[in-house]
Predicted model as a PDB file, atoms N, CA, C, CB and O in Angstrom, pLDDT in the B-factor column:
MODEL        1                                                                  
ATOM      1  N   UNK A   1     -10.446 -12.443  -0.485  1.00 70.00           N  
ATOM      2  CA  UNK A   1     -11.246 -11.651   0.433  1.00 70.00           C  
ATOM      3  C   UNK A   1     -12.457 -12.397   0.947  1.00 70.00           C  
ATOM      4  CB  UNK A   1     -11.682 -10.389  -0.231  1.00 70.00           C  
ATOM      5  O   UNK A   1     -13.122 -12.077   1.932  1.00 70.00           O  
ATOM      6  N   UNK A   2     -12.693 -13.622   0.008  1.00 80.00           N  
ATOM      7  CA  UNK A   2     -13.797 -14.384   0.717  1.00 80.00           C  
ATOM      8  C   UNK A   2     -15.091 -13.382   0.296  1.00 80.00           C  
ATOM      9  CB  UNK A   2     -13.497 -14.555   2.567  1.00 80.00           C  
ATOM     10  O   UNK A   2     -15.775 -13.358   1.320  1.00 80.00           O  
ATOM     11  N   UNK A   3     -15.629 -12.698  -0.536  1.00 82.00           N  
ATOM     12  CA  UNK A   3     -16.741 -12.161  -1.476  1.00 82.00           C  
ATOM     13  C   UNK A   3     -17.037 -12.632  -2.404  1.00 82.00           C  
ATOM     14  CB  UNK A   3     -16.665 -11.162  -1.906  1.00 82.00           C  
ATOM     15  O   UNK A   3     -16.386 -12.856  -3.425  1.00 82.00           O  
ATOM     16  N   UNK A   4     -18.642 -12.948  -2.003  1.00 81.00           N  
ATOM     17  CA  UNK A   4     -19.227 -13.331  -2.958  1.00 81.00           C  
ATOM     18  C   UNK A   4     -19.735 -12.796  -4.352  1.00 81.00           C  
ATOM     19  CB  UNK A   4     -19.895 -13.645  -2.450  1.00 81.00           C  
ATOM     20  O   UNK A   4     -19.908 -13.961  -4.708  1.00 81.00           O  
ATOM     21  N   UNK A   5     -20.000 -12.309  -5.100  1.00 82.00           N  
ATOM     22  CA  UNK A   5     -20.274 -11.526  -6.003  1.00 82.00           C  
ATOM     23  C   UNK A   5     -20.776 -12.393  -7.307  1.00 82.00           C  
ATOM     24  CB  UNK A   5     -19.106 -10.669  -6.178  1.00 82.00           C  
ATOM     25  O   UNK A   5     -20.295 -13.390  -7.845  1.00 82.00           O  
ATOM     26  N   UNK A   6     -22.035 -11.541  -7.618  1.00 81.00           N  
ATOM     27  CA  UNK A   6     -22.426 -12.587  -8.963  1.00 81.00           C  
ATOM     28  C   UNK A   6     -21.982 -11.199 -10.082  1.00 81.00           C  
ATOM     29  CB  UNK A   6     -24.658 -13.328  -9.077  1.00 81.00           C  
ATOM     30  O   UNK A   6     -22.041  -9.971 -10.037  1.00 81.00           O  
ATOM     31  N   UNK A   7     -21.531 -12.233 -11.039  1.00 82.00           N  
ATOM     32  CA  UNK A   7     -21.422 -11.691 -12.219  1.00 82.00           C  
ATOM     33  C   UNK A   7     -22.354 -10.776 -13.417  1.00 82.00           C  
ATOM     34  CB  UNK A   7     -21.106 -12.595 -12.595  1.00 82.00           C  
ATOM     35  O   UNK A   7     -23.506 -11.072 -13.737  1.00 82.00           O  
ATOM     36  N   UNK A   8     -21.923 -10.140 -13.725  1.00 85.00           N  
ATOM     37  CA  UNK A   8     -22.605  -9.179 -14.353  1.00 85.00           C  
ATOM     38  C   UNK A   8     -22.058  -8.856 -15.628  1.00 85.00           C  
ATOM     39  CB  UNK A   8     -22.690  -8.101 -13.586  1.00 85.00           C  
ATOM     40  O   UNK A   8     -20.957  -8.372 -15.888  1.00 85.00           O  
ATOM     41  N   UNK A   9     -23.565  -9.406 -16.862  1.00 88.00           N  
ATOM     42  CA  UNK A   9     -22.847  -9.576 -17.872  1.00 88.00           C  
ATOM     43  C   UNK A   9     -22.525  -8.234 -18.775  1.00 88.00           C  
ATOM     44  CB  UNK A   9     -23.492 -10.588 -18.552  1.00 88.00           C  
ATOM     45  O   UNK A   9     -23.368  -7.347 -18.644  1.00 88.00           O  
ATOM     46  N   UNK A  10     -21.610  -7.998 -19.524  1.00 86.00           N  
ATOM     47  CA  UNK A  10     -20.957  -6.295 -19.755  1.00 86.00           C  
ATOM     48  C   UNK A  10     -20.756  -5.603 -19.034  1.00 86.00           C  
ATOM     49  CB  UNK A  10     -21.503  -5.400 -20.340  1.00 86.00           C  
ATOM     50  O   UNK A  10     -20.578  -4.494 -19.538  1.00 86.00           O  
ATOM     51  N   UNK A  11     -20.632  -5.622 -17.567  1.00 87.00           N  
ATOM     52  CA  UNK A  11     -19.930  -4.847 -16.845  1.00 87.00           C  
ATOM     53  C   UNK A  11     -18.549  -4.515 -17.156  1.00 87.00           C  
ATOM     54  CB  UNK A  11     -19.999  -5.295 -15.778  1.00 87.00           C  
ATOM     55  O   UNK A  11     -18.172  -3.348 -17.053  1.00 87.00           O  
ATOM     56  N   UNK A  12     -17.977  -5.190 -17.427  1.00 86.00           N  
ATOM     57  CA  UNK A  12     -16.473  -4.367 -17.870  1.00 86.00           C  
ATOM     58  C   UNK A  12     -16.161  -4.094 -16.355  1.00 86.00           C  
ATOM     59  CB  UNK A  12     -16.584  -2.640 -19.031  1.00 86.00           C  
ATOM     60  O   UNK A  12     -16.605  -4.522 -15.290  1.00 86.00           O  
ATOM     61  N   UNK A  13     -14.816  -2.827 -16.884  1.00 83.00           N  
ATOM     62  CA  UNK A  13     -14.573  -2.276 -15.951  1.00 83.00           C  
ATOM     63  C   UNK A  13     -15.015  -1.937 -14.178  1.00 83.00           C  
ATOM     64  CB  UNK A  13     -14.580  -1.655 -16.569  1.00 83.00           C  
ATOM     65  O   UNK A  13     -14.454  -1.848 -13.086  1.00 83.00           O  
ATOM     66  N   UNK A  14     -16.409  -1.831 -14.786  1.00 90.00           N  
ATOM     67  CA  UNK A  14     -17.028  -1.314 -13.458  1.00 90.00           C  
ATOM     68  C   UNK A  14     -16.948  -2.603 -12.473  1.00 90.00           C  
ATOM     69  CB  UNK A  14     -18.716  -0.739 -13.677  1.00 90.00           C  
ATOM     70  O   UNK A  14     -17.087  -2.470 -11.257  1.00 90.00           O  
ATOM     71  N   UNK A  15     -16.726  -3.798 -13.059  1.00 92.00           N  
ATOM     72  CA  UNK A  15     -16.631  -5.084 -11.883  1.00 92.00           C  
ATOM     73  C   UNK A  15     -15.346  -4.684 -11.103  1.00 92.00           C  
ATOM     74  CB  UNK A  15     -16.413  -6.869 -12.621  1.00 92.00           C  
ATOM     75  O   UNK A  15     -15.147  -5.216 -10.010  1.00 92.00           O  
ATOM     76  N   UNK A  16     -14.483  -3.803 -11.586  1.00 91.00           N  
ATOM     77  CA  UNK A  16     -13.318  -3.716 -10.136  1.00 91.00           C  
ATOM     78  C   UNK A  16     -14.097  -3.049  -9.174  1.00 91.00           C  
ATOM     79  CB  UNK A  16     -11.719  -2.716 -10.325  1.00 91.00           C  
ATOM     80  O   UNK A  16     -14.369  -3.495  -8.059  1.00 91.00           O  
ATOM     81  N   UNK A  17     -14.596  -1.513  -9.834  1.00 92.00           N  
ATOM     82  CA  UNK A  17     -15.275  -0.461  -8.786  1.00 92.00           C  
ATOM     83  C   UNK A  17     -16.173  -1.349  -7.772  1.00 92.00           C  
ATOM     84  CB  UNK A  17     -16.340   0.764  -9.639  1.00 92.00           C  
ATOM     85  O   UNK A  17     -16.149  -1.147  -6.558  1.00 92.00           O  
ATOM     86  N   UNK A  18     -17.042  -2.447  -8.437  1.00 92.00           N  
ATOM     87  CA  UNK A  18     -17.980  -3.161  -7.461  1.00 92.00           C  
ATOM     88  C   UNK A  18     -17.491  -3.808  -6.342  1.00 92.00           C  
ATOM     89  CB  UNK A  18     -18.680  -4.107  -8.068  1.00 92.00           C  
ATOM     90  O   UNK A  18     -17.927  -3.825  -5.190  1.00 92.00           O  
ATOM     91  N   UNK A  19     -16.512  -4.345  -6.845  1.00 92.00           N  
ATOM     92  CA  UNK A  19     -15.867  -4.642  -6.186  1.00 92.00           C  
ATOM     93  C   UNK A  19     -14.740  -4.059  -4.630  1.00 92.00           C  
ATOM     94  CB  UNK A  19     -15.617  -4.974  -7.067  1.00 92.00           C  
ATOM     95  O   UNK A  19     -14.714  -4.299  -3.423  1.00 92.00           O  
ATOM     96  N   UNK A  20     -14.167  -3.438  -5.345  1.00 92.00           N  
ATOM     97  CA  UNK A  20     -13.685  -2.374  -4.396  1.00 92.00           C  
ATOM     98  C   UNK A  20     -14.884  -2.007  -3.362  1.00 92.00           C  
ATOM     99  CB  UNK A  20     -13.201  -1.014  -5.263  1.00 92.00           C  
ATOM    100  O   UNK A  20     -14.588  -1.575  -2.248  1.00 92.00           O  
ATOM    101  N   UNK A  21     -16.207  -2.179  -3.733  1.00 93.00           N  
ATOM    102  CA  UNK A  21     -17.029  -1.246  -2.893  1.00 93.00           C  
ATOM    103  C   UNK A  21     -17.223  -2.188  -1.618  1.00 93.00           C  
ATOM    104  CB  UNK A  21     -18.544  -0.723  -3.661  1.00 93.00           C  
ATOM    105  O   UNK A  21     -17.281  -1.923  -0.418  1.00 93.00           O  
ATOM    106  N   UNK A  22     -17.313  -3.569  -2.436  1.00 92.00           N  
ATOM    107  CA  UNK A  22     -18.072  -4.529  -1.431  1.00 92.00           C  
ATOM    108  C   UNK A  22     -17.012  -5.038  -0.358  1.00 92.00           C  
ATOM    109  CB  UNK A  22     -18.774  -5.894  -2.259  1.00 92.00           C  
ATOM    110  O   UNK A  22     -17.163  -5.612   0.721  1.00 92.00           O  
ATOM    111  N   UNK A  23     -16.030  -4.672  -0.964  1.00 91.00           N  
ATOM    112  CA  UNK A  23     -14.343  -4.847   0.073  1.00 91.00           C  
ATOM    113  C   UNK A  23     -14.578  -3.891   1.551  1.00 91.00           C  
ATOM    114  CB  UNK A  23     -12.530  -3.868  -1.052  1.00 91.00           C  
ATOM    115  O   UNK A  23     -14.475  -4.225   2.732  1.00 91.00           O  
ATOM    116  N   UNK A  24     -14.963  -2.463   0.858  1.00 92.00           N  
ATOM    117  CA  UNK A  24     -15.413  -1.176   1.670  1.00 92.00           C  
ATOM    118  C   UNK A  24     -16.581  -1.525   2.893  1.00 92.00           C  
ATOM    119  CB  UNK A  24     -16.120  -0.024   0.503  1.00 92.00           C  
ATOM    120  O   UNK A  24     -16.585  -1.125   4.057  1.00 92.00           O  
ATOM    121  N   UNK A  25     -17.620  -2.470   2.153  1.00 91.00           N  
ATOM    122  CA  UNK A  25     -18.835  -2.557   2.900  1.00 91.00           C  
ATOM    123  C   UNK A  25     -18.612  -3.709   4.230  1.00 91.00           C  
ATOM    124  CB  UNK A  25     -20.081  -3.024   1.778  1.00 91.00           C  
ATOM    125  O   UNK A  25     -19.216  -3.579   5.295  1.00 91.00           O  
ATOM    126  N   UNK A  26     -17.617  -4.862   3.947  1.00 90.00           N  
ATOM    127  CA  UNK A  26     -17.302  -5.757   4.374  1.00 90.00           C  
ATOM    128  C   UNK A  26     -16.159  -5.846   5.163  1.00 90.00           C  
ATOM    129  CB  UNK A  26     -17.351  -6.356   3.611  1.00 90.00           C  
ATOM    130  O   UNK A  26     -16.056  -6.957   5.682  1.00 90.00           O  
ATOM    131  N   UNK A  27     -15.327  -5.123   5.418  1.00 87.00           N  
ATOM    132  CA  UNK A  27     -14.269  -5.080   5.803  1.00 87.00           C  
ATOM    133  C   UNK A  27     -13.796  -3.852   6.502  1.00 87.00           C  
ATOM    134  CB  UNK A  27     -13.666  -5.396   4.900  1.00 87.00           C  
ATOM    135  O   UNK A  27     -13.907  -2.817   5.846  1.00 87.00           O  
ATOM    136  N   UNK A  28     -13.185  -3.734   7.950  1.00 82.00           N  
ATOM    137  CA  UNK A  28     -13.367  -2.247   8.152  1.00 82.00           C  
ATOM    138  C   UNK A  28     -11.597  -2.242   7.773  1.00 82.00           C  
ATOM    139  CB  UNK A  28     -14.098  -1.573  10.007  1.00 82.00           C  
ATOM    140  O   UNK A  28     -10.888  -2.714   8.662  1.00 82.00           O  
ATOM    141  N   UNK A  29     -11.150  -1.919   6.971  1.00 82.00           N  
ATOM    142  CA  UNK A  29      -9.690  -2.017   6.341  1.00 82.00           C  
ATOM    143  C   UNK A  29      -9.014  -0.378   5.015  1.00 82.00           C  
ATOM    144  CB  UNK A  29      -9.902  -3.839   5.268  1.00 82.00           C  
ATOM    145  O   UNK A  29      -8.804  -0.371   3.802  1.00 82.00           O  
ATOM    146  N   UNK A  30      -8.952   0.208   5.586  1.00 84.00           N  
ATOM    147  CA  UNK A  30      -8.448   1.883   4.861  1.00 84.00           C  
ATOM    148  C   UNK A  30      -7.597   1.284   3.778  1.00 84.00           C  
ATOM    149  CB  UNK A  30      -7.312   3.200   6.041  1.00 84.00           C  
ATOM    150  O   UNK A  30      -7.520   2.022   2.796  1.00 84.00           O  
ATOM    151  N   UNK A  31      -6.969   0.210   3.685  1.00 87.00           N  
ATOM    152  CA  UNK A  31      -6.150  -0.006   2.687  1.00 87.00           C  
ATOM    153  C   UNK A  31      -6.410  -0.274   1.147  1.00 87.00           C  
ATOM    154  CB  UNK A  31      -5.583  -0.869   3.114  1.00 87.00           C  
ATOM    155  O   UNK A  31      -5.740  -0.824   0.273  1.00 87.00           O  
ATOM    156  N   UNK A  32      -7.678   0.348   1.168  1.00 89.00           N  
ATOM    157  CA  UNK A  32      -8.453   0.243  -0.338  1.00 89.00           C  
ATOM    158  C   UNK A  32      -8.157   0.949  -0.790  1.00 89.00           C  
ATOM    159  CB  UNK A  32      -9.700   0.266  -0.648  1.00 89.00           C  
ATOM    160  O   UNK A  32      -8.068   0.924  -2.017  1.00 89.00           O  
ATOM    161  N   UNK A  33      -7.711   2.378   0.204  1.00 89.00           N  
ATOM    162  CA  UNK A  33      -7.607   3.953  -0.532  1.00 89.00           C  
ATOM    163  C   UNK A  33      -6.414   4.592  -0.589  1.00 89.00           C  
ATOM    164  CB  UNK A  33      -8.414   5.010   0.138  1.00 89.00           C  
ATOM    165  O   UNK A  33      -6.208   5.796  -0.746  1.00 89.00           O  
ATOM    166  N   UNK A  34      -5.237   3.235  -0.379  1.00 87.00           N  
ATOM    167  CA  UNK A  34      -3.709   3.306  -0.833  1.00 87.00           C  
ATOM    168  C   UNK A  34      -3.239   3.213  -1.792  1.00 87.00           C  
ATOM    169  CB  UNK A  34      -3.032   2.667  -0.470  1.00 87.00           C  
ATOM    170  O   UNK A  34      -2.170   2.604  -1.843  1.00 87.00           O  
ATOM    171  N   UNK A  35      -3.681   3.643  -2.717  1.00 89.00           N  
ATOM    172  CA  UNK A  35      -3.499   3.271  -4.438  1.00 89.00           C  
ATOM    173  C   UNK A  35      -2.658   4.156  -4.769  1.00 89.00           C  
ATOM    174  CB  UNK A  35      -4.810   3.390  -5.513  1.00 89.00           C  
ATOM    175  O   UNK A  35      -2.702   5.140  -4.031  1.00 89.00           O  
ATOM    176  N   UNK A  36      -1.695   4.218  -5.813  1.00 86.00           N  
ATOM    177  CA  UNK A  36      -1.401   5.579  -6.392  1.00 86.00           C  
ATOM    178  C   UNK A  36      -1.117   5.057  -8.071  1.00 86.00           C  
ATOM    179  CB  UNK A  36       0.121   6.443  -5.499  1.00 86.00           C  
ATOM    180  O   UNK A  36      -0.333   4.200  -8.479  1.00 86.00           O  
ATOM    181  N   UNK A  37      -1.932   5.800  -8.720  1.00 84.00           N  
ATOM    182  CA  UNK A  37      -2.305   5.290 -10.389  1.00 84.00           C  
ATOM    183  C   UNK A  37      -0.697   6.088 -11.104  1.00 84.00           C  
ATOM    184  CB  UNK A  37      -4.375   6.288 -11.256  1.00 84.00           C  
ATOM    185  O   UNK A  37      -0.360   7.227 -10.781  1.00 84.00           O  
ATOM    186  N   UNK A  38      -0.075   5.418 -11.854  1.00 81.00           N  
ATOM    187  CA  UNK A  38       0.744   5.961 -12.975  1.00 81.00           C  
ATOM    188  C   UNK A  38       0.817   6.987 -13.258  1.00 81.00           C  
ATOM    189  CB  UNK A  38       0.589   5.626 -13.926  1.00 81.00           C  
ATOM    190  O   UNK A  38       1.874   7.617 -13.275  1.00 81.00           O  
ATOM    191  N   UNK A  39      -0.949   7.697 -13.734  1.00 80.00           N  
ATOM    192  CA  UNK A  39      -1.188   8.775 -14.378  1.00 80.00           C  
ATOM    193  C   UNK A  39      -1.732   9.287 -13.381  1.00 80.00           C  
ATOM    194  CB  UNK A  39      -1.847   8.768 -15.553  1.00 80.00           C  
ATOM    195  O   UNK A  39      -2.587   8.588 -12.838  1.00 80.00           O  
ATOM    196  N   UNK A  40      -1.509  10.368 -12.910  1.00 81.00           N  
ATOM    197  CA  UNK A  40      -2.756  11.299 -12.132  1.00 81.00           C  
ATOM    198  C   UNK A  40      -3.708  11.153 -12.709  1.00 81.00           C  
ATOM    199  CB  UNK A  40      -2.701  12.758 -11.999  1.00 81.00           C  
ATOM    200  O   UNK A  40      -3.796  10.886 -13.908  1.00 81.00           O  
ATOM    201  N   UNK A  41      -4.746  11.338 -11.789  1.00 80.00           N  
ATOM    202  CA  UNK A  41      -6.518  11.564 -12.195  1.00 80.00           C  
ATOM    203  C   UNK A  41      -6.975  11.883 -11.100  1.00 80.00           C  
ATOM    204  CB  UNK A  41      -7.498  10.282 -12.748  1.00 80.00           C  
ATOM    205  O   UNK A  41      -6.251  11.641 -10.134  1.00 80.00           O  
ATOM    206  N   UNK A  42      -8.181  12.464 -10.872  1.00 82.00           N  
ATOM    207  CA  UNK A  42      -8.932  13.031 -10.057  1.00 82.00           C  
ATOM    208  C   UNK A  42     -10.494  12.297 -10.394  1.00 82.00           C  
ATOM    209  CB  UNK A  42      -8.752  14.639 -10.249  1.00 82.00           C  
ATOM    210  O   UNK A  42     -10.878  11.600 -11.333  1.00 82.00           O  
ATOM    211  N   UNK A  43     -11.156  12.796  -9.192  1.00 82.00           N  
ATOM    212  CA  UNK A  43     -12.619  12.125  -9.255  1.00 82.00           C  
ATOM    213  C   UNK A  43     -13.138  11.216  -8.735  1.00 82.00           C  
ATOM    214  CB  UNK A  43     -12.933  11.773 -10.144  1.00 82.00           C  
ATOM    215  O   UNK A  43     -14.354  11.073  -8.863  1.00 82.00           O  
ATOM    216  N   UNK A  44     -12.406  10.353  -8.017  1.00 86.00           N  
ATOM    217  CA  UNK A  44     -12.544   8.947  -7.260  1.00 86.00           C  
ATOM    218  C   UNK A  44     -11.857   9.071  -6.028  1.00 86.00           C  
ATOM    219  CB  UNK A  44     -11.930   7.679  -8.049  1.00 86.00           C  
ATOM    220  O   UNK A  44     -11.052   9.989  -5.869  1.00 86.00           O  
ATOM    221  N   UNK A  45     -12.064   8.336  -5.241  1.00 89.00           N  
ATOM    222  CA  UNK A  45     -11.021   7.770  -3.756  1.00 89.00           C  
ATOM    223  C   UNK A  45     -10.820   6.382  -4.145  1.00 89.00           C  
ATOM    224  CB  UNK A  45     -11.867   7.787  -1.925  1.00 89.00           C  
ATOM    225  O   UNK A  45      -9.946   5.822  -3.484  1.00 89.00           O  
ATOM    226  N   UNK A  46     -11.434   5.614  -5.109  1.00 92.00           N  
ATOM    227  CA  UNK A  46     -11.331   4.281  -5.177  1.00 92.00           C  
ATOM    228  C   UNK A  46     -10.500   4.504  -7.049  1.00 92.00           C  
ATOM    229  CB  UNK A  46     -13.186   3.323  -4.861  1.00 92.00           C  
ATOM    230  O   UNK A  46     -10.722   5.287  -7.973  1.00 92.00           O  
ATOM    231  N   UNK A  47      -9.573   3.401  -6.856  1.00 91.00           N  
ATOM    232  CA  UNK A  47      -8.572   2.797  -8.040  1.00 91.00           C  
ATOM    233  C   UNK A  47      -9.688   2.696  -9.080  1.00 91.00           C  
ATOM    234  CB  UNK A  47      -7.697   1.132  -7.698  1.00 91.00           C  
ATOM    235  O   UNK A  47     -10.873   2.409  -8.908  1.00 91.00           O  
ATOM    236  N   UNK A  48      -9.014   3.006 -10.222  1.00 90.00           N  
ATOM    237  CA  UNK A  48      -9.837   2.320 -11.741  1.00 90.00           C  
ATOM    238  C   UNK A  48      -9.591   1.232 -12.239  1.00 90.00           C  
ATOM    239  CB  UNK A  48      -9.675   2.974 -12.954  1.00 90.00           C  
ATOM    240  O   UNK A  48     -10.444   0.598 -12.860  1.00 90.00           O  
ATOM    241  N   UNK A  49      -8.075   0.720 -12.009  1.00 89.00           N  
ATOM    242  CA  UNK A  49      -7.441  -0.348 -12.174  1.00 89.00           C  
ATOM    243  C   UNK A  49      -6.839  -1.263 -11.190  1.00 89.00           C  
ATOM    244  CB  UNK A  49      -6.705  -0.040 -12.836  1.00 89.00           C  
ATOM    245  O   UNK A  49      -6.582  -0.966 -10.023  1.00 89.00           O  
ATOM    246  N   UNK A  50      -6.674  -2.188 -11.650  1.00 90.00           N  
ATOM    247  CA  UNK A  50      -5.642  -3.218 -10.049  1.00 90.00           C  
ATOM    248  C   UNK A  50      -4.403  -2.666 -10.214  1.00 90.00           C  
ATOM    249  CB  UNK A  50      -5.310  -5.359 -10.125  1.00 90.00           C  
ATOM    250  O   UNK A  50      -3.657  -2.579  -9.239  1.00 90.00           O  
ATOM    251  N   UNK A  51      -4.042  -2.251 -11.368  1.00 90.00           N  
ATOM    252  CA  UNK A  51      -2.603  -1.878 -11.458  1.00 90.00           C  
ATOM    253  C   UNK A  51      -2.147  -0.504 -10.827  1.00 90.00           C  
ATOM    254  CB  UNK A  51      -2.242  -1.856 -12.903  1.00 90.00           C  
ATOM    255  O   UNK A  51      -1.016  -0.019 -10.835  1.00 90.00           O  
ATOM    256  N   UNK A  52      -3.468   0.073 -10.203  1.00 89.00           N  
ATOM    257  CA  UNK A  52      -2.997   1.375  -9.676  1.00 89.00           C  
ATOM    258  C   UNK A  52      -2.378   0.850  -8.042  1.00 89.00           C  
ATOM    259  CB  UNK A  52      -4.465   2.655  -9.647  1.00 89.00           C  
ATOM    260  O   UNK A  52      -1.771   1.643  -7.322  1.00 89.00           O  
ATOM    261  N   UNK A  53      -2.591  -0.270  -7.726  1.00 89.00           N  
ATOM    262  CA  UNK A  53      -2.007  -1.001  -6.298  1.00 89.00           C  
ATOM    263  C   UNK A  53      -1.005  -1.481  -6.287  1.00 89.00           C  
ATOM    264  CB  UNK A  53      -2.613  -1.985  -5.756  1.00 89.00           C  
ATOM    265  O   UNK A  53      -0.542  -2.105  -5.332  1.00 89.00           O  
ATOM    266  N   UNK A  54      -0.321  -1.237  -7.632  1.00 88.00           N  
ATOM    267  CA  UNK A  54       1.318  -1.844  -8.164  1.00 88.00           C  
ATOM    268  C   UNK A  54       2.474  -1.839  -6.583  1.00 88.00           C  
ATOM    269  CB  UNK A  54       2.181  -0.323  -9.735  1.00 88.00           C  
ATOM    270  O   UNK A  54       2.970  -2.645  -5.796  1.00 88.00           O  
ATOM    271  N   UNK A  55       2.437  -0.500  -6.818  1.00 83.00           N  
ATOM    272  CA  UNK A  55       3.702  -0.048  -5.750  1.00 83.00           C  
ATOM    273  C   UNK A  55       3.027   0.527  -4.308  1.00 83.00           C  
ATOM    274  CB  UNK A  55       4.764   1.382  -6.525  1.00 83.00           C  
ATOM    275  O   UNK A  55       3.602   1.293  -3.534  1.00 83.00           O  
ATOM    276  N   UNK A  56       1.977   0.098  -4.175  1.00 82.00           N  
ATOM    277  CA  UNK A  56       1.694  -0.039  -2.721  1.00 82.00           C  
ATOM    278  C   UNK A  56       2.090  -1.128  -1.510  1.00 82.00           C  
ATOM    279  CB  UNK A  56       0.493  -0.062  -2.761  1.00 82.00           C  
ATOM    280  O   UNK A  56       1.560  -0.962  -0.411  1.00 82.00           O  
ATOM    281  N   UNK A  57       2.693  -1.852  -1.638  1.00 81.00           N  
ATOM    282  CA  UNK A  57       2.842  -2.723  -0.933  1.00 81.00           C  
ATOM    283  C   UNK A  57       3.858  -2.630   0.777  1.00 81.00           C  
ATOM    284  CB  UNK A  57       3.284  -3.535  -1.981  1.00 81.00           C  
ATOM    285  O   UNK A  57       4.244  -3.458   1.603  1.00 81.00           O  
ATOM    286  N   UNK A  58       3.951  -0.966   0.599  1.00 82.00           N  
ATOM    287  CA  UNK A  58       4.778  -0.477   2.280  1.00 82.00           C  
ATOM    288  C   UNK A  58       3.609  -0.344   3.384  1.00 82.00           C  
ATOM    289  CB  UNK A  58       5.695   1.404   2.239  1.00 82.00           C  
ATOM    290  O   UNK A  58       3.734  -0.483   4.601  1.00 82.00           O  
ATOM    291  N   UNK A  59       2.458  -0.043   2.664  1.00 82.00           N  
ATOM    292  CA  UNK A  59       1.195   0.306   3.651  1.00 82.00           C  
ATOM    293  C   UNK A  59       1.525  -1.146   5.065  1.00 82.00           C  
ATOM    294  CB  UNK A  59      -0.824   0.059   2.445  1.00 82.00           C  
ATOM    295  O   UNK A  59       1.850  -2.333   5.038  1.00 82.00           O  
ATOM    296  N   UNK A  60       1.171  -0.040   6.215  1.00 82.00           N  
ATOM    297  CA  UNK A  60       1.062  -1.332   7.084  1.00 82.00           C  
ATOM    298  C   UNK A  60      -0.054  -0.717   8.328  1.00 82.00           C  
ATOM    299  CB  UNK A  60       2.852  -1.912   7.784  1.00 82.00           C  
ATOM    300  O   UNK A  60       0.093   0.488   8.529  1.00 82.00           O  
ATOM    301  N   UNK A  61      -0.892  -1.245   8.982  1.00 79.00           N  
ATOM    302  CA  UNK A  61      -1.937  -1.177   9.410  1.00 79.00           C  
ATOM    303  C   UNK A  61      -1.316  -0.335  10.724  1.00 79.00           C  
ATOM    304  CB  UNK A  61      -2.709  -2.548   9.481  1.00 79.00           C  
ATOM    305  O   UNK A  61      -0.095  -0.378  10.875  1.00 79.00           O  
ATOM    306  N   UNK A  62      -2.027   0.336  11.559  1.00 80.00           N  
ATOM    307  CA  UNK A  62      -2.036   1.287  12.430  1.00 80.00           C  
ATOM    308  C   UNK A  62      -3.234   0.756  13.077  1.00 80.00           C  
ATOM    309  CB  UNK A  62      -2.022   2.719  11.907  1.00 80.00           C  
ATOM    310  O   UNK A  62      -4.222   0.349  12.465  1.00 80.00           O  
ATOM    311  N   UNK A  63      -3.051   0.790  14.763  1.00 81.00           N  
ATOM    312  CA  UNK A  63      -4.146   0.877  15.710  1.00 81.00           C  
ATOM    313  C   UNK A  63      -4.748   2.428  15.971  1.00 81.00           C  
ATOM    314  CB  UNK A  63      -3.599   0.253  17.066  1.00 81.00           C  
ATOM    315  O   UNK A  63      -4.140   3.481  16.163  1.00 81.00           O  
ATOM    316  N   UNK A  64      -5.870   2.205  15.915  1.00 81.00           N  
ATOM    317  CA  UNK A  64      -6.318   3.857  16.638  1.00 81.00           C  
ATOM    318  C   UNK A  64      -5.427   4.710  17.368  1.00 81.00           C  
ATOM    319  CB  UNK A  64      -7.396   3.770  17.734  1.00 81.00           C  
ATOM    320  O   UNK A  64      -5.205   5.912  17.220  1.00 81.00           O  
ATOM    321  N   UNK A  65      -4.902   3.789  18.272  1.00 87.00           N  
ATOM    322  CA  UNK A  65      -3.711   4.300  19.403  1.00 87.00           C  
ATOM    323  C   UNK A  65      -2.528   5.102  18.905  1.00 87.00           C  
ATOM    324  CB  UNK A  65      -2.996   3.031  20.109  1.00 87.00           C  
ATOM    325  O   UNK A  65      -2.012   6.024  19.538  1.00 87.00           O  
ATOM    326  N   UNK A  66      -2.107   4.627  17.597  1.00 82.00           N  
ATOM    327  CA  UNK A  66      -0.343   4.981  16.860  1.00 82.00           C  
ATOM    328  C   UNK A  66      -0.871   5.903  16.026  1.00 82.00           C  
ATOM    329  CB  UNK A  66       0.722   3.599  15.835  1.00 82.00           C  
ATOM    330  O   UNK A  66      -0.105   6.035  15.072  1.00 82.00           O  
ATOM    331  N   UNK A  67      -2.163   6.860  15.897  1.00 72.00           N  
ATOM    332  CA  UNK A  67      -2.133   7.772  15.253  1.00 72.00           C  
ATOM    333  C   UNK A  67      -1.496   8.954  15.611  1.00 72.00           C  
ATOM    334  CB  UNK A  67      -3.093   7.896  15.011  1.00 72.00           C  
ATOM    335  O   UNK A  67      -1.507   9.918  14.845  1.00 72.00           O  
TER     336      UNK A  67                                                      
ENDMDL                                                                          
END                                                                             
């Protein structure tokens, strides 16, 4: 993605969410919020894991126009 990001020590987990965000801030691209996790969960629009992007890979980009 070409992001820079400094590390943060014990972040854990939360370095995907940061991530994910700065994807959001940087990129005008909806395909962040194509995820679908294993387990249901609620509470987020953004993935907890990379692995919730497993079986996304049909997404394909749309112009304003083809809505």
């Amino acid at each position: 993605f070409g992001l820079n990001m400094p590390m943060l020590y014990g972040e854990g987990k939360k370095a995907f969410r940061r991530l994910q965000l700065e994807i959001i801030r940087e990129y005008n691209d909806q395909s962040i919020f194509a995820w679908s996790p294993q387990i249901p969960r609620a509470g987020s629009v953004l993935a907890e894991d990379p692995s919730d992007f497993r079986d996304c890979d049909y997404v394909m980009k749309l112009e304003p126009n083809e809505f």
